[in-house]
C-alpha positions in Angstrom: 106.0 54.0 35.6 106.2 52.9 31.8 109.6 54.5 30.3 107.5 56.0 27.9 104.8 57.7 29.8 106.6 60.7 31.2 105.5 64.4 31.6 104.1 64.6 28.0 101.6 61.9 28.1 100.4 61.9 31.8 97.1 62.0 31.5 97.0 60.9 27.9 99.5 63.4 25.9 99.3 66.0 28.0 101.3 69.4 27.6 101.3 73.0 28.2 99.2 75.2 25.9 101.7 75.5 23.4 102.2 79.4 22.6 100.7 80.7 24.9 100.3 81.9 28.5 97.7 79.8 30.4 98.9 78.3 33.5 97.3 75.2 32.7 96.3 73.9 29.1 92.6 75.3 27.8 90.6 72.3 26.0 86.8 72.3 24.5 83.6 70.3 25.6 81.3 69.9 23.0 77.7 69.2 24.0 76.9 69.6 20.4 74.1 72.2 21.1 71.0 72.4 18.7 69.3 76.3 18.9 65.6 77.3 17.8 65.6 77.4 13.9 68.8 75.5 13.8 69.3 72.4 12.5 71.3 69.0 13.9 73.0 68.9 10.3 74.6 72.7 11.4 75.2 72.0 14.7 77.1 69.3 13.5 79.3 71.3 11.3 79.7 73.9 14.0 81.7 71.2 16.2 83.9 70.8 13.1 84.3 74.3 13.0 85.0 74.5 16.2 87.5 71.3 16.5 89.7 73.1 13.5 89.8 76.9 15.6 90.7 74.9 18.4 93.1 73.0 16.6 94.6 76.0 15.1 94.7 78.2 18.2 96.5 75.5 20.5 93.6 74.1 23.0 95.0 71.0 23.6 91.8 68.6 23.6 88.2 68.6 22.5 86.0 65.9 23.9 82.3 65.4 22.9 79.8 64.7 26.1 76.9 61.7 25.6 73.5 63.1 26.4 69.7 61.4 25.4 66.9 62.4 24.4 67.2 66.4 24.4 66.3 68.0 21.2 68.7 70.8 22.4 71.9 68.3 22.5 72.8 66.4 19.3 75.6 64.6 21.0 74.2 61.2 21.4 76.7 59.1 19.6 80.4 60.6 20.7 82.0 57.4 18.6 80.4 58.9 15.5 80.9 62.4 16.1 84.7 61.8 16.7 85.6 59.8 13.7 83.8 62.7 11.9 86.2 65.3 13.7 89.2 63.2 13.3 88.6 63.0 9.7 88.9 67.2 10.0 91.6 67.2 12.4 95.1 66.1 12.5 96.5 67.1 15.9 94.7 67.8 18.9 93.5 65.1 21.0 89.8 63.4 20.6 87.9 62.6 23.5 84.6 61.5 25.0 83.3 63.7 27.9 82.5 61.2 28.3 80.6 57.8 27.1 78.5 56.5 29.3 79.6 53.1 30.6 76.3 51.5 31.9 74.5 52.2 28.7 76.9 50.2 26.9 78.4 46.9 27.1 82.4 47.0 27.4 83.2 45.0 24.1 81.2 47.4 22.0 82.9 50.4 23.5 86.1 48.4 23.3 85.9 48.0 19.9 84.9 51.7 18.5 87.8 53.3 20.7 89.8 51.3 19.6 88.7 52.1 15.8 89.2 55.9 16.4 92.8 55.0 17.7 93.5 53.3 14.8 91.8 56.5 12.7 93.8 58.8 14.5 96.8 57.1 16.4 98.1 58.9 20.0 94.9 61.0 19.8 92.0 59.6 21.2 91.2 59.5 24.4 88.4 57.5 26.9 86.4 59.4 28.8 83.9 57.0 31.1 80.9 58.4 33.2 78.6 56.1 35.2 75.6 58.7 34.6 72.9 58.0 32.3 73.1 61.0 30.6 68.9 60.8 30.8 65.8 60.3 32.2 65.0 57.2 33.9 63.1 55.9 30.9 65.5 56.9 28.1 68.3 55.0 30.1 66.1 51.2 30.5 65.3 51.9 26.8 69.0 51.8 26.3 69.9 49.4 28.7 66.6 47.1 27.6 66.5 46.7 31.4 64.2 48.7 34.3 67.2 47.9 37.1 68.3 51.5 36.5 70.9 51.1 39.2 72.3 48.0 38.5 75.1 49.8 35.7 76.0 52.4 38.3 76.6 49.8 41.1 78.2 47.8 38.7 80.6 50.7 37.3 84.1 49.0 38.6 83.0 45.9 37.6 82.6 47.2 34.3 85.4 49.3 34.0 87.6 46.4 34.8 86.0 44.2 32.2 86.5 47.2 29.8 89.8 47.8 30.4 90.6 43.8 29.9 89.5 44.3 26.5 91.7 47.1 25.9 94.2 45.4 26.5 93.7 42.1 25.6 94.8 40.4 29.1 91.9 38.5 30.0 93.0 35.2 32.1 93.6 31.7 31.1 90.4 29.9 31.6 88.2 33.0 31.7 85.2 33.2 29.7 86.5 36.0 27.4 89.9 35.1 26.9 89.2 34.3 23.5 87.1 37.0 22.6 89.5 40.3 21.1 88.7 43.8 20.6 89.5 44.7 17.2 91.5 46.8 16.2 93.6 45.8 19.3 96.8 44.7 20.8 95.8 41.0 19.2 96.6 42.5 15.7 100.7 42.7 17.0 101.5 39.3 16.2 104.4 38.6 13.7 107.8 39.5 14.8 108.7 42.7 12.6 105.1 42.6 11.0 102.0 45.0 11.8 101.9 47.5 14.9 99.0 47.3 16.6 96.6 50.4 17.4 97.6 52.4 20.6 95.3 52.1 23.4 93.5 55.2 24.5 94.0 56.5 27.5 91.3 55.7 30.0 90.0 59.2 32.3 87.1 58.5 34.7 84.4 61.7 34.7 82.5 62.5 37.9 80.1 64.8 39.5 80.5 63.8 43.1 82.8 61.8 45.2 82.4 58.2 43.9 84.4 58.4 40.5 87.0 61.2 42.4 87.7 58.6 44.4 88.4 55.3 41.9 90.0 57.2 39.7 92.5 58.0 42.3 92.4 54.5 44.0 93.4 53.2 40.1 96.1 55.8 39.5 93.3 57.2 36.9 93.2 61.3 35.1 90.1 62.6 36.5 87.7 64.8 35.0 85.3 66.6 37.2 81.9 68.3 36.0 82.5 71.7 37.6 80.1 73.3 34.9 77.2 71.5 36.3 78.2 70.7 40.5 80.4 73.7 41.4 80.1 73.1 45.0 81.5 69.8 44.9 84.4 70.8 43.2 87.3 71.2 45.8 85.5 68.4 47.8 85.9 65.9 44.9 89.4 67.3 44.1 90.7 67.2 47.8 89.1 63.3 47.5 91.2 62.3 44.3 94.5 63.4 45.3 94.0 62.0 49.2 93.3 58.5 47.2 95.6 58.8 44.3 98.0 55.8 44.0 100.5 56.1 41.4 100.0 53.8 38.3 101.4 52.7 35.0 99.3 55.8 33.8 100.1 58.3 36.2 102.8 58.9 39.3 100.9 61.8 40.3 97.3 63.2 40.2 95.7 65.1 37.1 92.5 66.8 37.3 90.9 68.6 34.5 87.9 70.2 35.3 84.9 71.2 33.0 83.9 75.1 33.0 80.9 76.5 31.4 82.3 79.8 29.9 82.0 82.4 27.6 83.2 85.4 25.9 81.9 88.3 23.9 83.0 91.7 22.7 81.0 93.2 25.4 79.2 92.3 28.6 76.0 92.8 27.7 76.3 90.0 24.3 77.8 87.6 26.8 75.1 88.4 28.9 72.6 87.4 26.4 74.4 84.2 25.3 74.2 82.7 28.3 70.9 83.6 29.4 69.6 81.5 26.7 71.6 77.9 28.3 70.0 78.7 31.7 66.8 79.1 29.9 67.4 75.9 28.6 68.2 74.4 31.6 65.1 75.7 33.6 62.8 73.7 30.9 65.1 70.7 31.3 64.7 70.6 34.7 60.9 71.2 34.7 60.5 68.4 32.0 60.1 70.7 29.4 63.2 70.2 27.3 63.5 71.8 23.9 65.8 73.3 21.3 68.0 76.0 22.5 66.4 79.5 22.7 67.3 82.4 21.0 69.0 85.4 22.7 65.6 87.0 22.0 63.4 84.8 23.5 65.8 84.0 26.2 65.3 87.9 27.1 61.6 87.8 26.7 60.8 85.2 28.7 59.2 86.1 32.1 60.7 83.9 34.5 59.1 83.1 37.3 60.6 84.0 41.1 61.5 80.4 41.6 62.9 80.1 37.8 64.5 83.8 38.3 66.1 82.2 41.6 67.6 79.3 39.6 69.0 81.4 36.7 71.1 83.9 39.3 72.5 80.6 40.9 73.4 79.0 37.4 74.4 81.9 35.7 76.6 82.6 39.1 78.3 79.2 38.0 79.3 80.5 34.6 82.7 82.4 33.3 81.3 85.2 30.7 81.8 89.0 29.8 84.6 90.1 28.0 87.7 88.6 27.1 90.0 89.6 29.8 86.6 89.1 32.7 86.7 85.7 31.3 90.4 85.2 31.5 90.7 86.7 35.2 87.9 83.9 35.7 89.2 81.3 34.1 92.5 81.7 35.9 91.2 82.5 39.4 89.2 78.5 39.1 92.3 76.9 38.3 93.9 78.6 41.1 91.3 78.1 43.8 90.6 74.2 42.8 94.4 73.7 41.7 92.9 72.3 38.5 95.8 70.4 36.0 93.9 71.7 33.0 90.1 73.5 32.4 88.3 72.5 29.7 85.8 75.4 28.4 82.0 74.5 27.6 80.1 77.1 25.7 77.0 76.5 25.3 74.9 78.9 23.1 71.9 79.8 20.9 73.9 79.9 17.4 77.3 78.8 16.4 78.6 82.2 16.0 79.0 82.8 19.1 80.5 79.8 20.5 83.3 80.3 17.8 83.7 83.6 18.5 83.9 83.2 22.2 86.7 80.4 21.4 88.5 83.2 19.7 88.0 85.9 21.9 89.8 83.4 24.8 92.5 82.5 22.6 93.3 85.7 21.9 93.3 86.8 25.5 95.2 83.9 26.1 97.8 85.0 23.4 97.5 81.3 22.3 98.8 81.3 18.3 97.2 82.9 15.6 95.3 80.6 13.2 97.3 79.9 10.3 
């Protein structure tokens, strides 16, 4: 294992929650959520918000998810939203949760991750899915292609040629081995002249058992969507440490999790809050997508049995009530999955209330004050 890769940056810089008392370090997804009679422009402004609290109350990552074509998620360029956040930040680490590697080609992706390193050096780190983050349609209008399967079964392939570029080691006589990513390891040339940019760490992101298992196979972090496929949690958990093989990136396995959760002063609020995401996720999955509902109209809508059915299972899936329910939650899930680090999702009407639920864990967390 490189000398300089010890406890501290397995994983890409990770570390306990400083000043606090988690067992494992709390980060942020940001789905960049866009509610009825809100605008992209605040939502936009909310994930600062949110990137400085968490910043200032020790959560030790925020990463940004890539999602297409749903007027309710404003997320569809993480590049551009992280050089944003980095411009507003100046400690904790920058992510994608994650980009989307068939909808992109591996230079380009290359190339802005390694402009955020440069913009915010040690920081940034690459999150890769092999999802679309779509519909079928929305992804061959990105890919310019209708062989919709071809980047999935193609995802090591691509990942390899990705991480080539990264780190500039293409072979002699291979087709790219003139082509650099810039900014890059090509820019260290002159003995005691310019450092180059870091490379960001690479984490593969997974819903199932595929990417659980070459991120371990590679020696690779591994993220796993537990906000969205609780049940394959442990399954795909179990699966990355049985295949992990220690790498120049890791000696052991390191599994961060994604949680949907929330906190409010009282049940009932948190209650409300995320009634109006399962809402949202009932007209997503009936092709119906749309902004984000309003508590209100979350509450007035008459669901019917076979919507009511899918709310109690999603809502089943998410931490919320008050700050200490969603503490004894939080910390019973890394216990049962044996999760490295949880990274909290809250996804809400307004922006109120996903900042104040950030707060509300903090402070049950006794993370430190903002200051």
């Amino acid at each position: 294992m490189d000398e300089n890769r010890g406890d501290e940056n397995r994983g890409g810089g990770i570390r306990g929650t400083a000043g606090g008392t988690a067992s494992v370090p709390l980060s942020v997804l940001d789905l960049v959520t866009v509610g009825q009679g809100r605008t992209a422009t605040q939502a936009l402004r909310t994930s600062v918000d949110i990137a400085k609290l968490a910043e200032s109350r020790g959560f030790h990552r925020y990463w940004v998810a890539e999602h297409h074509s749903m007027p309710g998620v404003a997320s569809s360029s993480p590049a551009v939203i992280l050089a944003h956040l980095a411009a507003h930040t100046e400690r904790i680490r920058l992510g994608s949760g994650g980009v989307m590697l068939p909808n992109h080609a591996p230079l380009v992706i290359a190339e802005q991750f390694g402009t955020l390193e440069a913009m915010a050096p040690g920081r940034v780190d690459l999150g890769l899915g092999r999802a679309p983050g779509t519909d079928g349609a929305t992804a061959a209008a990105l890919r310019r292609t209708d062989r919709l399967n071809e980047g999935a079964d193609d995802f090591p392939q691509q990942l390899a040629e990705l991480t080539r570029f990264l780190d500039d080691d293409f072979p002699d006589g291979h087709p790219y081995a003139r082509i650099h990513a810039v900014p890059g390891p090509v820019q260290a040339t002159s003995p005691g002249g310019v450092q180059s940019p870091g490379r960001p760490p690479v984490w593969l992101l997974g819903s199932s058992g595929f990417s659980a298992r070459l991120a371990g196979v590679l020696g690779l972090p591994f993220a796993f969507a537990h906000h969205f496929s609780a049940r394959n949690t442990v399954p795909a958990l179990d699966l990355y440490r049985e295949s992990f093989k220690p790498s120049a990136v890791l000696d052991a396995p390191y599994a961060l999790i994604g949680v949907a959760a929330l906190a409010a002063d009282d049940e009932r609020e948190a209650r409300r809050q995320v009634l109006t995401g399962a809402l949202s996720m009932v007209r997503l999955r009936t092709g119906r997508p749309g902004l984000v509902p309003s508590p209100e109209e979350a509450e007035a809508y008459e669901f019917s049995p076979m919507e009511r059915e899918f709310v109690d299972g999603w809502l089943k899936d998410i931490v919320h009530g008050t700050p200490d329910e969603v503490r004894a939650g939080l910390d019973d899930l890394a216990k049962r999955t044996g999760a490295d680090e949880l990274m909290i999702t809250a996804n809400a009407h307004g922006g109120e209330a996903r900042l104040r639920s950030y707060e509300l864990i903090a402070d049950a967390y006794g993370l430190p004050a903002a200051g």
